[in-house]
C-alpha positions as CSV (number, residue, x, y, z in Angstrom):
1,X,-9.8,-49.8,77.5
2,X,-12.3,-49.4,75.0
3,X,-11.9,-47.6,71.5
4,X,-13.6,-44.2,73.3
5,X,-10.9,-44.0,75.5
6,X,-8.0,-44.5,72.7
7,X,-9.8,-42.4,70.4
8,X,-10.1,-39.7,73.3
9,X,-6.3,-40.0,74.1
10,X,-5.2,-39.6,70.7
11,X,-6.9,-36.4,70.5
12,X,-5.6,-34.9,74.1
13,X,-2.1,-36.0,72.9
14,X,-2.7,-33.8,68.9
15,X,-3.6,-31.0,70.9
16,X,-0.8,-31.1,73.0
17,X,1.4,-30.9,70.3
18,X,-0.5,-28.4,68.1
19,X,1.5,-25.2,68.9
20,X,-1.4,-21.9,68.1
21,X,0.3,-19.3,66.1
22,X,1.7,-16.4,68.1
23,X,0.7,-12.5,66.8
24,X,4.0,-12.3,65.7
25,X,4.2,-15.3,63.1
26,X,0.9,-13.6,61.9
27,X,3.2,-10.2,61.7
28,X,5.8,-11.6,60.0
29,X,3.4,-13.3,57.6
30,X,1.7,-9.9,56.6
31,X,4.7,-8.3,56.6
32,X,6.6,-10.7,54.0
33,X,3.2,-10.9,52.1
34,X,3.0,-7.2,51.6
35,X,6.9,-7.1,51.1
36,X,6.5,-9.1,47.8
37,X,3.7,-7.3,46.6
38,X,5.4,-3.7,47.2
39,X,8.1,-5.7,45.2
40,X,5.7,-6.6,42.3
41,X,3.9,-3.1,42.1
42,X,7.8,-1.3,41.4
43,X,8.6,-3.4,38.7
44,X,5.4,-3.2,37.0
45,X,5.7,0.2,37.7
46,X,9.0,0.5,35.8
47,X,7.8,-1.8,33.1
48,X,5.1,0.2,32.3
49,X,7.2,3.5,32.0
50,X,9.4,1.8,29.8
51,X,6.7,0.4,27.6
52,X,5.0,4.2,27.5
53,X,8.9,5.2,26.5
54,X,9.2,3.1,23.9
55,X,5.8,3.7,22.2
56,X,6.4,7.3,22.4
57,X,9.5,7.6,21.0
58,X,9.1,5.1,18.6
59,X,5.8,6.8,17.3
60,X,7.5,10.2,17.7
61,X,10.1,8.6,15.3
62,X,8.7,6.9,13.0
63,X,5.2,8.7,12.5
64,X,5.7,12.5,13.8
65,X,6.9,13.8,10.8
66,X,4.1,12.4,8.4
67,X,1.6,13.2,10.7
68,X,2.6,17.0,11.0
69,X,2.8,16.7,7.3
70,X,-0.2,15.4,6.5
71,X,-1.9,17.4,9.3
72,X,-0.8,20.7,6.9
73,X,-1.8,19.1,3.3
74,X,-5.3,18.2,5.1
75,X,-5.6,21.8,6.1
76,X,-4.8,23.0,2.8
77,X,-7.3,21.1,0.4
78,X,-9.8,22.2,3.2
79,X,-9.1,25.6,3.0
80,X,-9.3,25.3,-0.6
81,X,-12.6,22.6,-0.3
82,X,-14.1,25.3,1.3
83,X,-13.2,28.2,-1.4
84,X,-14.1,25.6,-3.9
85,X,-18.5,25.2,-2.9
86,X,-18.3,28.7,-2.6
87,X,-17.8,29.7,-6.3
88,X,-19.6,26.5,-7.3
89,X,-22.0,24.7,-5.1
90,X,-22.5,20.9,-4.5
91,X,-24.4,19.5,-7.5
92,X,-24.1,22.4,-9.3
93,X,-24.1,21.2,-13.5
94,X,-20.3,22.0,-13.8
95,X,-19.5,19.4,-11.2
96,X,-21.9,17.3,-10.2
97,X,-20.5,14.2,-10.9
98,X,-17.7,14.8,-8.8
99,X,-19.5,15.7,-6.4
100,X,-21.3,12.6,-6.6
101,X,-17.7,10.4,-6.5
102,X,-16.9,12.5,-3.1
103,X,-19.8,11.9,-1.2
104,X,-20.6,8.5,-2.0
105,X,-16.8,7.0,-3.1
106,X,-18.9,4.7,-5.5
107,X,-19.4,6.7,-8.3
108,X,-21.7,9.1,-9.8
109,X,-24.0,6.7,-11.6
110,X,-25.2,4.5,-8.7
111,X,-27.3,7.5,-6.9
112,X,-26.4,5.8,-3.3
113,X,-24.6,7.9,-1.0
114,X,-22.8,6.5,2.1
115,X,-24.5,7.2,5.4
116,X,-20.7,8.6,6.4
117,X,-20.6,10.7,3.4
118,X,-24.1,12.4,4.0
119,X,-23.0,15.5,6.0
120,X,-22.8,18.8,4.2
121,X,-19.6,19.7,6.7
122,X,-16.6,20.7,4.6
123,X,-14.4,18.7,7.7
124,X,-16.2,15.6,7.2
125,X,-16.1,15.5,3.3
126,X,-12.8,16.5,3.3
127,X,-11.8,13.5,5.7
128,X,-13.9,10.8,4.2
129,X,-12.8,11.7,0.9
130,X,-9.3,11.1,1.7
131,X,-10.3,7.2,2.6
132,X,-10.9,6.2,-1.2
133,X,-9.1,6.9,-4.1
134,X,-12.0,7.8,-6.6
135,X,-12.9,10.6,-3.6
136,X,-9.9,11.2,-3.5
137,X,-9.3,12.0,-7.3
138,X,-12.6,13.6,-8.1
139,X,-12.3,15.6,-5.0
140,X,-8.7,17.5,-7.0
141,X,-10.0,17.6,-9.8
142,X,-13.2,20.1,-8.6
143,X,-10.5,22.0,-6.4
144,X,-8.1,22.8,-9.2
145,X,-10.9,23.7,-11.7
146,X,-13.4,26.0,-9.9
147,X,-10.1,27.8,-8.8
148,X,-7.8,28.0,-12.2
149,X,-8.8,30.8,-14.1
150,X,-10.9,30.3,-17.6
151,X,-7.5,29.5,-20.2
152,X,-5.0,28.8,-17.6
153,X,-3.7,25.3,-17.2
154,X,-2.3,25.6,-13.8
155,X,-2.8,26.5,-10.5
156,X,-0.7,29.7,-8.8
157,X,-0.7,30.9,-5.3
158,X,-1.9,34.4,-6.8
159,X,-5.0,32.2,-7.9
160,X,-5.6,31.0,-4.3
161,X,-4.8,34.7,-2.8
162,X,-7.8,35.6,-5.3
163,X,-10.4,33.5,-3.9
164,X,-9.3,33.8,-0.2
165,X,-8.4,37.4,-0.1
166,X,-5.7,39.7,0.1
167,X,-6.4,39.8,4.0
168,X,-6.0,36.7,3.8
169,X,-2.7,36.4,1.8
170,X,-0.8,34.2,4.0
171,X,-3.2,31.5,4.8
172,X,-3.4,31.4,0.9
173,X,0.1,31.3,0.9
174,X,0.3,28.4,2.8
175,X,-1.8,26.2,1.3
176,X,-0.5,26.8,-1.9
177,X,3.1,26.0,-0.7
178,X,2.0,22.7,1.1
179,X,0.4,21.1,-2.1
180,X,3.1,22.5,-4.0
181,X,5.7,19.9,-2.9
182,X,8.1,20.2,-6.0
183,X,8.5,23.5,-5.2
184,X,7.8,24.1,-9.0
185,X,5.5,27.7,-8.4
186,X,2.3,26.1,-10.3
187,X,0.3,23.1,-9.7
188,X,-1.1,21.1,-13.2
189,X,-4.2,18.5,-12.7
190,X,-1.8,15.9,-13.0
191,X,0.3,17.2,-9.8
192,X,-2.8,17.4,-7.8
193,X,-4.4,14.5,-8.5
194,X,-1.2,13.0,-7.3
195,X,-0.6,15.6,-3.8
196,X,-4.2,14.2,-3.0
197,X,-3.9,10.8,-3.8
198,X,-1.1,10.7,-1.8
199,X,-2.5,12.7,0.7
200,X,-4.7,10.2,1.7
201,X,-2.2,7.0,1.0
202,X,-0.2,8.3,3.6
203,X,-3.1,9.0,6.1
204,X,-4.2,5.4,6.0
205,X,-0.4,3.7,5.6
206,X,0.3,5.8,9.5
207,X,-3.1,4.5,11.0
208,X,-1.9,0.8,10.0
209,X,1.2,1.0,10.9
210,X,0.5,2.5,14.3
211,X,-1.8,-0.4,14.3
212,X,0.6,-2.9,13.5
213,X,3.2,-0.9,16.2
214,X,0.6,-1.1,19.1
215,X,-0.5,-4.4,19.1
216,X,3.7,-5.3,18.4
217,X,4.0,-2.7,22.1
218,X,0.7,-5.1,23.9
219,X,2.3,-8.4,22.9
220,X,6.3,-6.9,24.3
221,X,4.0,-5.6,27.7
222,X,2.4,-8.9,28.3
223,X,5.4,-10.9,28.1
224,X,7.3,-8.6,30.3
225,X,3.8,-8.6,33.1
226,X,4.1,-12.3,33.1
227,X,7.7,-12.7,33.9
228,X,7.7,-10.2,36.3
229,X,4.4,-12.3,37.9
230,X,6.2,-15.5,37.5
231,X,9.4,-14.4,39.0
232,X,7.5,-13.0,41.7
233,X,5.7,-15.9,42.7
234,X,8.2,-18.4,42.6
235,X,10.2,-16.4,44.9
236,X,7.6,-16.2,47.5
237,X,7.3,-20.5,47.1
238,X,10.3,-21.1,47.6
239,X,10.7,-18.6,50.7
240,X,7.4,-20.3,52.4
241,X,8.2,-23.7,51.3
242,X,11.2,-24.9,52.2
243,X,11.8,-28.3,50.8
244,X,11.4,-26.7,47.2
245,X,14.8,-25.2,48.3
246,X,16.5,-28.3,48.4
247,X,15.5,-28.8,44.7
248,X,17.7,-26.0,43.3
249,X,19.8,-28.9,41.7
250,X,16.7,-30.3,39.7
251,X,14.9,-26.8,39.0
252,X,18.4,-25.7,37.7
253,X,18.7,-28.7,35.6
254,X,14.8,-28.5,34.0
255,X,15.6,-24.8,33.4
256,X,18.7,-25.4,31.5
257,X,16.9,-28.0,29.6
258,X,13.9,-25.3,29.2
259,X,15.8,-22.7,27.3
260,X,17.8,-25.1,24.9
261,X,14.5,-26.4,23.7
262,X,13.2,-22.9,23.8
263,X,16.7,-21.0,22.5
264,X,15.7,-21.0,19.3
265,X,12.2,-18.7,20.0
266,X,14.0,-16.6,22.4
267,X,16.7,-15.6,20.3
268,X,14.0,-14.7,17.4
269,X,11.6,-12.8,19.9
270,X,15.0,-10.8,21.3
271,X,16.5,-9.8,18.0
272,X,13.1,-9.2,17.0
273,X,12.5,-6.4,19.7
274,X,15.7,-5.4,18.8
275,X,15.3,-5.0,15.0
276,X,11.8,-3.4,15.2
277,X,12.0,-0.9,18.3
278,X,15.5,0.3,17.7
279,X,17.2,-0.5,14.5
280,X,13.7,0.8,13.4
281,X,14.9,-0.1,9.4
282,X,11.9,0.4,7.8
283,X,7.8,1.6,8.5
284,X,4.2,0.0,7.0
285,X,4.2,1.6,3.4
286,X,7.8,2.0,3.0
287,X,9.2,1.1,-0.2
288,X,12.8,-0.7,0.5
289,X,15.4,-3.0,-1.4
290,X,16.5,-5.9,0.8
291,X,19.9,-6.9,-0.1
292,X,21.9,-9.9,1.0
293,X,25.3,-8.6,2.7
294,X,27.4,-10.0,0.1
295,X,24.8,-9.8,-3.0
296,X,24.3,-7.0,-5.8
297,X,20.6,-7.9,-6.9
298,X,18.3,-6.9,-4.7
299,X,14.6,-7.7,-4.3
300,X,12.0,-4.3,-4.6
301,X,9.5,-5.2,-1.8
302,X,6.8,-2.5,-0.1
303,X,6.2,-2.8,3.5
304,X,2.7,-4.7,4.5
305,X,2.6,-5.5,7.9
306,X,4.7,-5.5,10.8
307,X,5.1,-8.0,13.6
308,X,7.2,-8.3,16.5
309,X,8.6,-12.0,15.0
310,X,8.5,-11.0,11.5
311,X,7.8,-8.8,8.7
312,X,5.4,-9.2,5.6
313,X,6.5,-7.8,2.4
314,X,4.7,-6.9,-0.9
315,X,6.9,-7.6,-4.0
316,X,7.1,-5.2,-6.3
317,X,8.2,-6.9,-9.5
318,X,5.4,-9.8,-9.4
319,X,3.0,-8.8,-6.5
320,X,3.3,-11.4,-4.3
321,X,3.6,-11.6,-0.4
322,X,7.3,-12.4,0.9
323,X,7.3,-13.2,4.8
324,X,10.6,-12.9,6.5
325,X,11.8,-13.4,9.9
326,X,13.1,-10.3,11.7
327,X,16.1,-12.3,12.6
328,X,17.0,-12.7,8.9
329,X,16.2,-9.4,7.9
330,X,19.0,-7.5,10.9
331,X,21.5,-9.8,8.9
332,X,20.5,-8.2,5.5
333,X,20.9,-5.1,3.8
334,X,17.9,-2.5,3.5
335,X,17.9,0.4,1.5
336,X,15.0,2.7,2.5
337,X,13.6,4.1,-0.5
338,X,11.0,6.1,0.7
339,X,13.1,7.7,3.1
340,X,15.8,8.7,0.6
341,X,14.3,12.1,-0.8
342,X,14.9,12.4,-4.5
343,X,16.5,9.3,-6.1
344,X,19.1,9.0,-9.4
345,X,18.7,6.9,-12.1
346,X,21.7,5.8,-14.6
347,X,21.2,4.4,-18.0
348,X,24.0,3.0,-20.4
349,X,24.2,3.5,-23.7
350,X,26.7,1.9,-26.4
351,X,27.6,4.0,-29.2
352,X,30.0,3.8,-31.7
353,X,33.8,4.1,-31.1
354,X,34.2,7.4,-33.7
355,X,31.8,9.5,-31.4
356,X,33.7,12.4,-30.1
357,X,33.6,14.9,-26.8
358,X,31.4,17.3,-28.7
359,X,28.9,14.8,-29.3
360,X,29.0,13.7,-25.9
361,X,28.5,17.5,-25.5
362,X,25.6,18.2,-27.8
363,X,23.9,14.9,-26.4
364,X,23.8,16.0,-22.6
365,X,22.6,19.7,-24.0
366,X,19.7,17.7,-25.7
367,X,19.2,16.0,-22.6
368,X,19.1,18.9,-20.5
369,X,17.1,20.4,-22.8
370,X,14.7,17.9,-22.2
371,X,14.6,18.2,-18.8
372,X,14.2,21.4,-18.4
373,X,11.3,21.9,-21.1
374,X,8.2,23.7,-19.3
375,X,6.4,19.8,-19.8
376,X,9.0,18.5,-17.9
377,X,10.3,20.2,-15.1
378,X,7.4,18.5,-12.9
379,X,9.3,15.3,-12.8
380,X,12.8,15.8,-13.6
381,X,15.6,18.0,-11.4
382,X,17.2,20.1,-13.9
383,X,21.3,18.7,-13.6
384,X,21.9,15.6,-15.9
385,X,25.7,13.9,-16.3
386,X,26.6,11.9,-19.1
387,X,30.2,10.1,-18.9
388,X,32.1,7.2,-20.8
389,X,31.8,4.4,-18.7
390,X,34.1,1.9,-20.7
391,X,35.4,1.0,-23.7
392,X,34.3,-2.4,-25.4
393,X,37.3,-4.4,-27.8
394,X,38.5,-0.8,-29.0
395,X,35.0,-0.6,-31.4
396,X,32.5,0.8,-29.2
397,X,32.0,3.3,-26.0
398,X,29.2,3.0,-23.3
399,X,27.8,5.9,-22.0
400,X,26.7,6.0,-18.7
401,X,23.5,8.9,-18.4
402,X,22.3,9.9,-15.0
403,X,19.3,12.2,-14.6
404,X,17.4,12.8,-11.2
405,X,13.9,12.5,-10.6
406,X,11.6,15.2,-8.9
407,X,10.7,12.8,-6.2
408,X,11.7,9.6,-5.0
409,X,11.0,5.8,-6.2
410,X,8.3,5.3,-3.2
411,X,5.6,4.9,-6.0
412,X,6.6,2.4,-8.4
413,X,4.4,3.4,-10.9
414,X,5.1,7.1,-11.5
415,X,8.8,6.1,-11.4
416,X,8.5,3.6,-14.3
417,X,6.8,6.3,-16.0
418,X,9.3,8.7,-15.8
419,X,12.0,6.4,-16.6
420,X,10.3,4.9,-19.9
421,X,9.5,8.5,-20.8
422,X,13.3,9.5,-20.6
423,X,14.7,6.6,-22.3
424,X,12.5,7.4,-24.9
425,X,13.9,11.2,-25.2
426,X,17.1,10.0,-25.1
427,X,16.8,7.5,-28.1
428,X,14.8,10.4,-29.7
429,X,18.3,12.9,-29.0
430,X,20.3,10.0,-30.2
431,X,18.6,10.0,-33.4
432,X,18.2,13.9,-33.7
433,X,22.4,14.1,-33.3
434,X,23.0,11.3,-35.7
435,X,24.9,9.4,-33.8
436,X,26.4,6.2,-35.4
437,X,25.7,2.9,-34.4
438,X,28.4,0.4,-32.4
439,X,30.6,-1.5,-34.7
440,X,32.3,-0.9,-37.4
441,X,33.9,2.1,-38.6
442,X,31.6,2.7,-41.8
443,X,28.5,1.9,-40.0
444,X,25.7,4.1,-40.8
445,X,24.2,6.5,-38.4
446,X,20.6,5.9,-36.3
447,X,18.1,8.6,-38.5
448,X,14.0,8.5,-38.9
449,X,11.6,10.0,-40.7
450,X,9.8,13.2,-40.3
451,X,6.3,11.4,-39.8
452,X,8.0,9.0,-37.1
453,X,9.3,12.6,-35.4
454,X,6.1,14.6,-35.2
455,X,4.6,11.3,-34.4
456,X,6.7,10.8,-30.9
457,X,6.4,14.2,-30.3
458,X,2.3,14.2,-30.0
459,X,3.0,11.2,-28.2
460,X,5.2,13.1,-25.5
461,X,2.8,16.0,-25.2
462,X,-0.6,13.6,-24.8
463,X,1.4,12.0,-22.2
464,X,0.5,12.0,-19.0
465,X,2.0,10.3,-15.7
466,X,-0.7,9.6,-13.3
467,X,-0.8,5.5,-13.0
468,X,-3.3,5.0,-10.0
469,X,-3.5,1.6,-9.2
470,X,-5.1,-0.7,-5.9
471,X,-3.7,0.0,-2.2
472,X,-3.4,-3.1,-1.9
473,X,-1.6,-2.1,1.8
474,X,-5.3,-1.1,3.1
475,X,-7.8,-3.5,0.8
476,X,-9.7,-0.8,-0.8
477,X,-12.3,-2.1,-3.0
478,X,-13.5,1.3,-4.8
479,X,-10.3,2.8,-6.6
480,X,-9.8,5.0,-9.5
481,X,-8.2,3.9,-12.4
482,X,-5.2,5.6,-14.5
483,X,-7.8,5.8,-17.0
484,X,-10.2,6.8,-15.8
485,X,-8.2,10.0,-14.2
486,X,-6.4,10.3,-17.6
487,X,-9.9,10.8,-19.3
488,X,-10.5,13.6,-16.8
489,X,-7.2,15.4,-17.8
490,X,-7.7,14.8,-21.6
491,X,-11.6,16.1,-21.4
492,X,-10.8,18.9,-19.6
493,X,-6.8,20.3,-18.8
494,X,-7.9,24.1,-18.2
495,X,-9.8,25.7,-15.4
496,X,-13.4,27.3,-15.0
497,X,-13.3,30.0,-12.7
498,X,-14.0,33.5,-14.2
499,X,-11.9,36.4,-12.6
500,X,-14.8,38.8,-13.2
501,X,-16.6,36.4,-10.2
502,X,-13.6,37.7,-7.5
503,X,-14.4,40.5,-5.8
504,X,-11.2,42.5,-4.2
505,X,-12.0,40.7,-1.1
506,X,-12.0,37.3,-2.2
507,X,-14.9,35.6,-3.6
508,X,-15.8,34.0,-0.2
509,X,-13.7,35.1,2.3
510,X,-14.5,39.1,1.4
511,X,-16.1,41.8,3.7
């Protein structure tokens, strides 16, 4: 027998054995094939409507309430954008340089405007100008002056209702009481300059932090597509192969090895859903104090970006970045500042041990007297407390002072401001009511002069609290500066508009 012969065997005996598929292995093939990926297409299904349910509801959450806000403002200063070209065109003398800031965002003496800044449609100024903070600025400052009236150092919502219209008395109305957030009845330069400054802040802080949220929501949807895949896959191995089966021991055994290498991550990336999606502490922009649970110091930080894994802060007290796992940060304590609405502020002072109740009297009516002066109402609320806190070795009291702001501590600026101006009142009151010094029983009581007196005075009318300083939370390059917005105010704190220009109509809304 030759090697053609055992060769030809060999194959007669293979395809003997060779057993062709029946059309019902094929069936059953198909039907386990399309089995898994009916399987795989439900859960995808369902993870996809619970992605789309979380990014709704946290968006809804987290960013409906400034958007509707800022929707309203927007409308406002371009309702009164509008009002504004229409006593006093673009590039007219009386504001030409600020018309120049708003349509380039550079400045008036560079002569370059942006390409995005070159249409003459209200919308589209209004919008770009709320990007930069010079627009921003210069863009108030022509709205409040071409509509105050000629003498008047604030803006009323009869002033608005006299360039729109009386037909028009509501839309005026409106506007006015959007910008007018202190709920004061008039708006000075410094209050807008600040509504539209802000304004625009919080325009950019929601785009980031939708940012930040959405590509947080991408990362959470591609984990949750590749477990789904991975559990799906290995399912259908092991069903077709079946010696993989008898491996459970060992697969069970790498696995458990698997996540105790891995715990670590998995525990971060779970609390950190967690922390972000539904404890939901904090948003980009937010001003908070984090607190350890058992600590009283806490460390003033502004919200920068936001990750699934962590967060990164902006201190306030020395500027620097502070990155923090969210692990660490759902075993902390946050106070939300920015979500707190007006804030309190206590001060102490230590007086002598002779002062009586009526001084402590006649020192809170100074106080509230300061408060409630027409210079001040715009950043204090009215209601003041002033208490003995302790008394020290029977030879002196502290005084605890509390007095509320207008808004809250969200802009650490203004609120240093504001503080540093009412500690100075109150040393001023002090000194007004004699009050004696701490210690001894002879000791002399805290006077001045009357050139030191007139001298704080001028220094408390010339001041004015409008610190603008870098968003450092969106990297703009072109900002204003408090001075340069302070030089504004100073050169010019009274408006422009002449009532004999209004018509009964409204100046360029009328019929």
């Amino acid at each position: 027998m030759d090697w053609d012969d055992i060769l030809k065997n060999l194959a007669i005996n293979a395809n003997k054995k060779l057993k062709k598929p029946s059309e019902a292995d094929w069936n059953k093939i198909v039907n386990d094939v399309l089995t898994m990926a009916v399987v795989w297409v439900v859960l995808f299904f369902l993870e996809q409507i619970a992605m789309l349910f979380i990014s709704i509801h946290y968006h809804y959450r987290a960013d409906g309430v400034r958007i509707d806000e800022s929707k309203r403002r927007r409308n406002a200063l371009l309702t009164l954008y509008e009002a504004s070209i229409s006593l006093y065109a673009p590039f007219q003398e009386e504001f030409h340089s600020e018309d120049a800031i708003i349509r380039s965002g550079k400045g008036a003496g560079k002569g370059k405007f942006s390409s995005k800044f070159s249409s003459s449609n209200p919308k589209v100024i209004v919008d770009h100008a709320l990007e930069d903070q010079r627009s921003s600025a210069a863009m108030a400052k022509r709205i409040w002056m071409s509509l105050v009236p000629e003498g008047r150092d604030v803006l009323t919502a009869q002033d608005v209702i006299e360039v729109l219209g009386t037909h028009r008395r509501a839309e005026a109305e409106a506007a006015f009481d959007n910008l007018d957030k202190n709920e004061n009845g008039d708006i000075n330069l410094n209050e807008m300059v600040l509504i539209v400054l802000e304004t625009g802040r919080t325009r950019r802080v929601v785009y980031q932090g939708m940012t930040d949220i959405n590509r947080a929501i991408n990362v959470l949807d591609w984990m949750f597509r590749c477990l789904i895949t991975m559990a799906v896959v290995v399912f259908g191995i092991v069903r077709y192969i079946p010696s993989l089966a008898k491996m459970k021991d060992a697969a069970g055994f790498a696995a458990f090895g698997l996540t105790w290498g891995l715990g670590r991550s998995l525990y971060e990336f779970i609390n950190g859903v967690i922390f972000i999606f539904f404890k939901h502490a904090y948003d980009v922009g937010d001003r908070v104090e984090v607190y350890n649970m058992a600590a009283t110091l806490s460390v003033p930080v502004t919200v920068k970006h936001v990750s699934l894994l962590y967060t990164v802060f902006r201190r306030v007290d020395n500027g620097k970045d502070l990155q923090i796992g969210n692990d660490r940060l759902a075993l902390k304590r946050i106070e939300n500042v920015s979500r707190s609405g007006v804030n309190r502020e206590e001060v102490s002072v230590v007086v002598d041990f002779n002062t009586t109740f009526t001084d402590i009297q006649n020192l809170k009516l100074e106080i509230q007297r300061f408060l409630t002066s027409r210079e001040n109402k715009r950043d204090y609320q009215p209601d003041c407390d002033v208490r003995v806190g302790s008394i020290f070795e029977m030879n002196k009291l502290e005084l605890r002072v509390k007095f509320t702001h207008k808004s809250n501590w969200s802009n650490e600026e203004l609120r240093a401001a504001r503080s540093s101006k009412f500690m100075c009142a109150l040393v001023a009151a002090i000194r007004r009511l004699s009050t004696p010094k701490p210690g001894s029983i002879q000791s002399a009581p805290m006077s001045r002069d009357e050139f030191e007196e007139r001298s704080e005075q001028a220094a408390f009318r010339d001041l004015t609290l409008i610190p603008v300083t870098s968003d450092e939370l969106t990297q703009d390059s072109n900002i204003a500066t408090g001075a340069e917005i302070g030089s504004w105010i100073g050169q010019a704190s009274t408006g422009l508009r002449r009532r004999t220009d209004q018509t009964n109509g409204g100046v360029y809304f009328g019929t």
